[in-house]
N, C-alpha and C positions, 0 to 999 in steps of 0.2 A: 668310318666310311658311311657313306647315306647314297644308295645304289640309286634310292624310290626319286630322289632328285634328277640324279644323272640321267633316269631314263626322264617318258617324258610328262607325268604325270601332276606334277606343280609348274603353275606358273608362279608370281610371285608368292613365297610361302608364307604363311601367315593371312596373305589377304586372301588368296582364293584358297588355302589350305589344298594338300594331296586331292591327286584327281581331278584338280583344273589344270586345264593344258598349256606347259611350258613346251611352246613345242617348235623344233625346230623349223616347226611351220610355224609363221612369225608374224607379226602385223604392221601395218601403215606406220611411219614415220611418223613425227609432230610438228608443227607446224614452228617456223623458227623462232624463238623467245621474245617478246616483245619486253621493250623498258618497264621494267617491275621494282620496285623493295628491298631491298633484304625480308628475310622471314625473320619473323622477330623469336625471342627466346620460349620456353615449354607457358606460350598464355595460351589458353585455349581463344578461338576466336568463333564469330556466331559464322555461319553457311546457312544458305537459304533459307526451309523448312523448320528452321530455330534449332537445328542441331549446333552444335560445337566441333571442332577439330583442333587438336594443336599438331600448326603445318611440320612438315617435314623438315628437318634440319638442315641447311644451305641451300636449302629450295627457295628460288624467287616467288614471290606472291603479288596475284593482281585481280583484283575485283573487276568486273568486265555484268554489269547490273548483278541480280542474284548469284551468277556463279561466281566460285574461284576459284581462280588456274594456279596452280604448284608449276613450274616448271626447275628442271634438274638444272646443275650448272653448268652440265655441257649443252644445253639451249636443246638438247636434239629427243626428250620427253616428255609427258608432262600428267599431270594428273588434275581433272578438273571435277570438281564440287557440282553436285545440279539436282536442282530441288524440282521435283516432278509432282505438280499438282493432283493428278491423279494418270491411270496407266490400268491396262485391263489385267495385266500381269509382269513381270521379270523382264521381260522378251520387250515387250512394249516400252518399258520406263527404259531400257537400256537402249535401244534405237533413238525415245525421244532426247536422250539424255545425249548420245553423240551427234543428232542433229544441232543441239544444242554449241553443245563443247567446238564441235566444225562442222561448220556447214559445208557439207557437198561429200559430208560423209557417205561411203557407199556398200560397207561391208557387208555379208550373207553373216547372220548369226549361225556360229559354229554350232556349240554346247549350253545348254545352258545348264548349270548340278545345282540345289541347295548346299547351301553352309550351314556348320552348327549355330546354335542358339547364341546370339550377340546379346549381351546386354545392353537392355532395352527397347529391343528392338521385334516388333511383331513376327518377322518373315525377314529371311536372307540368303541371297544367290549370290552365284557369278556365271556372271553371260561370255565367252569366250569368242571372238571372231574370224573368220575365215582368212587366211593370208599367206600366200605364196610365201616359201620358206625364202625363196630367193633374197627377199624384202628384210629378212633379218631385222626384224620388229613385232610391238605387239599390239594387238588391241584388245581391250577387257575391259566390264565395267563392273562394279563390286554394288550390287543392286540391294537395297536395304527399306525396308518397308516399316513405317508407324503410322496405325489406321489406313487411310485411304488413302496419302501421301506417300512419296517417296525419296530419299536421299540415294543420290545415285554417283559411283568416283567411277568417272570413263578414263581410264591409262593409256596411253598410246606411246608409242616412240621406238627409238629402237632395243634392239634386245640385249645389248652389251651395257648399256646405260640403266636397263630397269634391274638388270640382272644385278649390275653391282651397287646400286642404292636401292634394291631391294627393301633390307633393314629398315632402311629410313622409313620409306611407301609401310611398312609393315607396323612400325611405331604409332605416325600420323594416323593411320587407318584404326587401331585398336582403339586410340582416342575416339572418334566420331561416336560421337554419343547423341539421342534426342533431348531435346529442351524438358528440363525437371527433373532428368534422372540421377540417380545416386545410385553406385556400383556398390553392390555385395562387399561386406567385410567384416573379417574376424579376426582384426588386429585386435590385440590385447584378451581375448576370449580363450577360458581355458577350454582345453580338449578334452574329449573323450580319452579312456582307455581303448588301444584296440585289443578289447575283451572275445571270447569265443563267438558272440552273440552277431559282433560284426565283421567278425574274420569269415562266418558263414556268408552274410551278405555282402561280402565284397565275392565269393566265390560262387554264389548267386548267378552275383552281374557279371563274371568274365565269362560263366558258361553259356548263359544268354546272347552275349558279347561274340564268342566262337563262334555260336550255331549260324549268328546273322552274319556275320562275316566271312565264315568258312574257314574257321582258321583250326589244325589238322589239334595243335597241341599248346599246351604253356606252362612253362614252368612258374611258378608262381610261389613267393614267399611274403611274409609279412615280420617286421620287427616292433618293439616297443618295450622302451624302458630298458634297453640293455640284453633284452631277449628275443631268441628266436620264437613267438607264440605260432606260426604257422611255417611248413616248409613243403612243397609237394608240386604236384602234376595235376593236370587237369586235362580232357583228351588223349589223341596217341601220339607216339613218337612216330609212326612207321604205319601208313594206310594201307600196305600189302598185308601186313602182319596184324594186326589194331593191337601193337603191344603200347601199353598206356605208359605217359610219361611221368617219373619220381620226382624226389629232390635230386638227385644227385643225376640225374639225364644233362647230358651237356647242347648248347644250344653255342652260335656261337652269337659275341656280344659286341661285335664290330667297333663301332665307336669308341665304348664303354671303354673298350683300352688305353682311350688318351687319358682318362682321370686316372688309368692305374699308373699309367707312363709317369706324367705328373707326379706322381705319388715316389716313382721312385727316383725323381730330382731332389722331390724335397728332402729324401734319406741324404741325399750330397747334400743339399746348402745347409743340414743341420751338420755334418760333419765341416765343413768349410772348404769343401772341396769344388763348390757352384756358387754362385752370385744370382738370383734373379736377375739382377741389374746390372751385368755387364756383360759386354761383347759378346756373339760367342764365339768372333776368333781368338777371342784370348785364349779360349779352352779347345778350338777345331780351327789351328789356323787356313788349313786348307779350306773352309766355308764360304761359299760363294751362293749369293743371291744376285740376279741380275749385273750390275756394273758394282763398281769399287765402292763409288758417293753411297751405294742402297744396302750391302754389304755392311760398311762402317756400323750404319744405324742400327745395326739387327742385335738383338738384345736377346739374352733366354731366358725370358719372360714372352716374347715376341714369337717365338718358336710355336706359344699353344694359344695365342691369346686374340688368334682370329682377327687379330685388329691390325696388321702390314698393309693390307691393301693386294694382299695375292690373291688373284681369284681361284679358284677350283682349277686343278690338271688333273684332272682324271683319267680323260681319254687315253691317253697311253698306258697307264699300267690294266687297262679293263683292257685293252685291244690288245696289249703286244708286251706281257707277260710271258715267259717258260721257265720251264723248271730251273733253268740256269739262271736265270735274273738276278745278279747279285745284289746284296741290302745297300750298296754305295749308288746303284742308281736312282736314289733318294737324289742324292747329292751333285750328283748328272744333269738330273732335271729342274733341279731347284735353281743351278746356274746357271742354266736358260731362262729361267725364270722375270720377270719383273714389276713391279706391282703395280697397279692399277686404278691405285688410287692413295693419298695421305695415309701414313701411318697415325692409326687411329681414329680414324674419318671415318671409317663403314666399318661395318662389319662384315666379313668375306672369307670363309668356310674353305681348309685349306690342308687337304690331306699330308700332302709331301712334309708342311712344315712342323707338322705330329709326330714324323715318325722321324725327322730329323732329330726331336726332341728327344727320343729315347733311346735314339743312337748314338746321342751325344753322351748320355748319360751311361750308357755300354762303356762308352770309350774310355769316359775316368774311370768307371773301376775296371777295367780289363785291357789296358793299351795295347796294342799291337795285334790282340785276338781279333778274328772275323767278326763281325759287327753283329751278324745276326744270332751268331751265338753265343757269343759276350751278351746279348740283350736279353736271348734267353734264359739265360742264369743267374744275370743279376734281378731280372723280373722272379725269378723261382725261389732266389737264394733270401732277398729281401721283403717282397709283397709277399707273393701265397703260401707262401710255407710257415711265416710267421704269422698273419691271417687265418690260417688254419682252412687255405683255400685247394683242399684236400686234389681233387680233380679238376683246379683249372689250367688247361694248357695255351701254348704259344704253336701247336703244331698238329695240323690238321691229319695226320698220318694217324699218332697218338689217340687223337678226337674218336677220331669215325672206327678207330677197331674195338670202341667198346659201347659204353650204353650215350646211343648219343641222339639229334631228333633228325630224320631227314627233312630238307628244306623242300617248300611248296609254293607254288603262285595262279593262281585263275588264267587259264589259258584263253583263248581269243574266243572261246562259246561258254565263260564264265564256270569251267569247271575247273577243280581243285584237280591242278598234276605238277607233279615231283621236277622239280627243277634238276640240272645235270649240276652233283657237287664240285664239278672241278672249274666252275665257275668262280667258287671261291678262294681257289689255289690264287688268283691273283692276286691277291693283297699278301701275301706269304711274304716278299722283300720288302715290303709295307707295312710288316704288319706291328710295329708301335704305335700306329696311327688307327686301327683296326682289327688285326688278327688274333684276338684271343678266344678261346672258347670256356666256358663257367655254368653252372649251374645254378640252381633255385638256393642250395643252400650254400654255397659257394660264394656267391654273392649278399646273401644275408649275412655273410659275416665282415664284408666288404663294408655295405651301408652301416653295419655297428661299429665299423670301427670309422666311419665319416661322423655318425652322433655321438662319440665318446673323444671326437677331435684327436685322434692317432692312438689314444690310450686303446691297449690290449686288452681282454678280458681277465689276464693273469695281471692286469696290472702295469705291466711294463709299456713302454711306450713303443712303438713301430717310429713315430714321428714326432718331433714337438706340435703343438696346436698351433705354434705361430704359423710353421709353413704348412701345414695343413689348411689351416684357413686361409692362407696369402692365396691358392688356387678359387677361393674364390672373389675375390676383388674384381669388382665390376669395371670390365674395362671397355666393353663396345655393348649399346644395346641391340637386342636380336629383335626385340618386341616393347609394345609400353608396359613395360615395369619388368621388363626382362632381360638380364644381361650374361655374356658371355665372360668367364673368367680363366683359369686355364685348364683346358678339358673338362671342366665342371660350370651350370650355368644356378644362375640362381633367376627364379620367376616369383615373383608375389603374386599369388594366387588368391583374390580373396583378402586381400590384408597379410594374406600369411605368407614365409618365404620357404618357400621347396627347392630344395639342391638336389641336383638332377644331372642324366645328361643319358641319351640316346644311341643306340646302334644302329647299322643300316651293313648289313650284305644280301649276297641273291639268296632270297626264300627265309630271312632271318631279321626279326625288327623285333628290339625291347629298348627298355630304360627301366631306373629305378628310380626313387624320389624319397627322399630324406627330410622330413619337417622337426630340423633341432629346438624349434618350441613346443613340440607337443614330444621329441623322442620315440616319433613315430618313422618307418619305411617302409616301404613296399618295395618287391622286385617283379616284373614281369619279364617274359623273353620267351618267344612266339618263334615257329619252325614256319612264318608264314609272309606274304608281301604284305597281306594284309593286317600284320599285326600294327606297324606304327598308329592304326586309328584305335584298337586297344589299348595299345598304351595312352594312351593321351586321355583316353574316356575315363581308367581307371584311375588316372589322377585324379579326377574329378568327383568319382565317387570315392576315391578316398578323402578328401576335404569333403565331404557332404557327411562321410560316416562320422569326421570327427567333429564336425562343428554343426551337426544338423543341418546343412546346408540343402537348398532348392534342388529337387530333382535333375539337375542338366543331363547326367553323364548321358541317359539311357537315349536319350534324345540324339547327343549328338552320333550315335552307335547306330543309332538308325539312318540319319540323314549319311554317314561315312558308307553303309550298307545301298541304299539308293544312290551314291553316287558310283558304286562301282554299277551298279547296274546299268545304267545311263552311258556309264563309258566305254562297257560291254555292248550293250548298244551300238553307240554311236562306232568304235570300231569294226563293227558287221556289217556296219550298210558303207564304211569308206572305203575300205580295206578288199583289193579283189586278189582271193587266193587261187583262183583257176585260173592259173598263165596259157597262152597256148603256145606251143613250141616256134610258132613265130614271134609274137611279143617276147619270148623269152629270150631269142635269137638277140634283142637289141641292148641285152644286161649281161649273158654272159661272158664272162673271162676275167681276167687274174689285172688286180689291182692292187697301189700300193703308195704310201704316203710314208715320209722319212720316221714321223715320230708314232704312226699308227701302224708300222710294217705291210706285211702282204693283205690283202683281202681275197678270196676267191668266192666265186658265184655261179654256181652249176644249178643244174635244173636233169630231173629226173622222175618221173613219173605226175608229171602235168605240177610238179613244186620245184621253185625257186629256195636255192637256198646259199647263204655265206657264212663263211670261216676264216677268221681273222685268227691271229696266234692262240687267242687266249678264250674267244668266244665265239658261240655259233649260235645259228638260226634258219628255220624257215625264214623266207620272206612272202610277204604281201604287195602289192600295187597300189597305192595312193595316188588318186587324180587332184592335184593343184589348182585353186581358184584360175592359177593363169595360164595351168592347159599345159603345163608342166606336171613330170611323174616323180613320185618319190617311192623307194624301194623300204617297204618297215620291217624292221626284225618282228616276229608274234612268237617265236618260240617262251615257254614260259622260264621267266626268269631272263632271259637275253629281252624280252618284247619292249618296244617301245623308241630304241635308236631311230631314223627317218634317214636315209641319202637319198640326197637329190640326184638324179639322171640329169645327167649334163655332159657339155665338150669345155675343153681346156685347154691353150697349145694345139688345135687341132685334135685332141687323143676323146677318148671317152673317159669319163670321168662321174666319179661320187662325191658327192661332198655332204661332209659331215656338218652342223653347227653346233657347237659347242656356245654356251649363251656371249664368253666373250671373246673367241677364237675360231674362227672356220678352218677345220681341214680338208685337203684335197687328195684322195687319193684316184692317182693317174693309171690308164690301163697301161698293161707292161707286157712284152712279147714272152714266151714260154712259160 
């Protein structure tokens, strides 16, 4: 799961990275595609200021003097190159830059946060623009500085278009490189040991790392060579208490369950009980995706491999979750389902089809048993138990009545407070795709047995190496030189390849990272929102501890630190929390959308507040470039959803956007 998305804190990921605003406040349209090209294959080609890009893939391309315009295949985005001779700062090259791109540009700049460190590049923002959510679009410009100059990519269009060729934008964009440069690499370099000397200094930087970020706790392990040399806590589990966090403190690790999921298909197709490569109604005839034709194609390989063309369904199981939710409404919603783009064409992030996977994998070995507990067993009977994954569970009951971290997030005046854990009861019927809980040492027994390719430490095998590594075959890229395999991604970092893959629930972000040329791993896994820029910085010092690499991590831990700042900020001065019982007068009452259930909205001691099945929140007042009002969740951990105040049918009405779906939910009597 990856919550830090769903709410609304990335826009395009990778280019503006977390903390730029995807936000269902949205931007201007793109102007309609004019006769272009094909974009030719991975050539890099020169852009203005003598930088390089190689364009987006199925993106049109047309030189229009200095600039060049990408435009997407549905004509309705577009992303345009603009070489900015000089600019007094970020703010400036990005206005002259959409002057540029369309003239009669008119938008108020929103935000503007630093990015981390790009290579080669002196200075890098992203400037975000002001736009009525109505408009269901974006505009951003990904501002990049060498010397006095500037390279500038103004994105516009709408938000269901950028959202799902995202990837692409995300690839193209790592490319853009200045004229001369040669990117860091330690192909073929050997590694260090991670000896004591640098297990101290990665432990250093993560505590440095917390302080700037406020992140409450981490578990934190290190392997190499076959051994555990480091397993422990850093910070506390519990800020009432300050009882400090172990190895053995459970966190939960969201995501991280589809490579376990993954993990135990491949235990089937080594007994021959699965096929990567075939159907999965051969093995679930009842399996439905969208219509019969889309169905057919669907492969179980397809299931984890991010690459169908489904976008994200979130919104329902975060809103309209109960304790009763049985694990077949997987299966429910998957048949509403339909994809939204070639299979294989993008890449698009897709919960439901995670846990399908693991449900599928329940089913052979346990037919006719309940699905969620059939998954539970075969995940306990196969993965952890022969892992030696002493305390990881599938059941949040279990988790929390022992030594476990509570979850936390920056509330709307950037203090550190306790998110409500029953936040993450929603992913509970989900949770193949999500729901596990592990710890520091737990999982370092996880990553030794990804660099020992399935072999046990007694020897024995958990898995053959073939299908242990078939999880990772690159099959959609995320980023340049990044791809998605199944539930496991592989990134060359550097020259080198790190197998990885990330979690995401409310108050809970880690990953690990596996580098099987050096038989090195790391685990991190953070009780906080703000650990995903943790994890990501410690990657980075761990390739720098092994191959002496350039300072970055510390850098981008800082710029990740000033951007929450900024966004704290910038939500205190948009966000009005002093309703008065007349304005409040024009929100309350009981609302409700087919696939998002009830919502209600009371108001009580000068605060607005809504309760959907599964989540709650204070709310705030946003005022709208066009003089429309948007209702925002701030509670921590809920903060970040946006509905619009609106009529519908006559009725009062919210509406949600979702990047490529809008719902509506209508007011309703009693």
């Amino acid at each position: 799961m990856n919550t830090r998305s769903m709410r609304v804190r990335t826009l395009l990921a990778g280019l503006a990275l977390p903390l730029a605003t995807l936000a269902p406040a949205v931007a201007a349209r793109a102007e309609p595609a004019a006769p272009a090209t094909p974009v030719p294959g991975a050539t890099a080609i020169p852009v203005g200021t003598g930088a390089t890009i190689v364009p987006p893939e199925g993106w049109s391309q047309k030189r229009e003097g200095q600039l060049v315009r990408f435009v997407a295949p549905e004509g309705d985005a577009s992303a345009v190159i603009v070489p900015i001779a000089s600019a007094r700062n970020a703010d400036d090259a990005a206005m002259q830059a959409f002057a540029l791109a369309r003239p009669g540009f008119s938008r108020a700049i929103d935000l503007t946060q630093p990015l981390p460190p790009r290579e080669g590049w002196d200075d890098a923002a992203v400037t975000g623009f002001d736009v009525p959510p109505a408009e269901k679009a974006i505009a951003q410009a990904i501002v990049l500085r060498k010397g006095t100059s500037y390279t500038v990519v103004a994105i516009e269009g709408a938000l269901a278009t950028l959202a799902k060729r995202n990837a692409q934008l995300r690839v193209a964009s790592d490319t853009l490189k200045p004229a001369g440069f040669t990117s860091e690499s330690f192909a073929g370099k050997a590694a260090h040991r991670f000896d004591a000397t640098r297990v101290e200094a990665l432990k250093r930087f993560v505590l440095s790392a917390m302080q700037q970020l406020k992140i409450p706790g981490i578990g934190l392990a290190v392997v190499d060579h076959g051994k555990i040399v480091y397993e422990g806590g850093l910070g506390v589990k519990d800020l009432a208490t300050g009882t400090p966090v172990d190895a053995d403190t459970l966190f939960m690790i969201a995501s991280n369950t589809k490579g376990m999921s993954t993990l135990l298909l491949a235990t089937l197709v080594d007994q021959g009980k699965l096929d990567w490569n075939q159907p999965v109604t051969r093995y679930m005839p009842e399996f439905r995706l969208g219509d019969d034709a889309t169905t057919r194609k669907v492969l179980v390989k397809h299931l984890v491999c991010a690459c169908t063309g489904l976008p994200r369904r979130d919104m329902e199981w975060l809103f309209n979750t109960s304790p009763s939710t049985p694990a077949t409404a997987t299966f429910d919603q998957l048949a509403a389902s339909q994809p939204t783009s070639g299979f294989g064409e993008v890449f698009q992030y897709n919960n439901l089809m995670a846990s399908a996977a693991g449900y599928l994998g329940a089913r052979l070995i346990a037919p006719g048993k309940e699905l969620g507990a059939a998954y539970d067993k075969a995940m306990q009977d196969r993965i952890f138990t022969p892992l030696g994954m002493r305390d990881t569970t599938l059941s949040n009951t279990v988790a929390t009545a022992g030594n476990w971290a509570r979850p936390y997030d920056l509330d709307i005046d950037g203090k550190v407070a306790l998110i409500d854990m029953k936040f993450n009861d929603t992913v509970v019927p989900y949770r193949p795709a999500g729901g596990a809980w592990s710890s520091a040492h737990d999982m370092a027994r996880y990553v030794l047995d990804e660099l020992d390719q399935g072999r046990l430490p007694n020897g024995k095998r958990l898995v053959s190496a073939t299908n242990l590594l078939a999880r990772r075959v690159h099959n959609v890229p995320v980023a340049d030189q990044q791809w998605y395999g199944m539930g496991l991604e592989d990134s060359i970092m550097s020259g080198v390849s790190v197998i990885h893959h990330g979690g995401s629930m409310f108050g809970y972000k880690s990953d690990w990272f596996a580098v099987p040329s050096a038989q090195v791993g790391i685990v991190v896994l953070t009780n906080s929102e703000m650990g995903y820029d943790l994890t990501k910085a410690a990657s980075r010092r761990m390739i720098e501890l092994l191959y002496d690499g350039a300072p970055k991590a510390a850098q981008q831990v800082a710029v990740a630190a000033r951007q929450a700042d900024l966004w704290v900020e910038k939500n205190r001065s948009q966000l009005d929390r002093n309703v008065s019982p007349e304005e409040a007068r024009r929100y309350v009452g009981n609302y409700a959308n087919r696939e998002l259930g009830p919502l209600t909205v009371t108001y009580a001691d000068g605060v607005l507040h809504a309760r959907a099945t599964s989540i709650w929140s204070d709310l705030a007042l946003k005022k709208n470039a066009d003089g429309s009002t948007s209702l925002a969740t701030i509670s921590p951990g809920a903060s970040g959803f946006e509905f619009l105040a609106t009529t519908r049918d006559g009725k009062r009405a919210l509406v949600l956007q979702d990047p490529q779906r809008e719902y509506v939910l209508l007011e309703t009597t009693g």
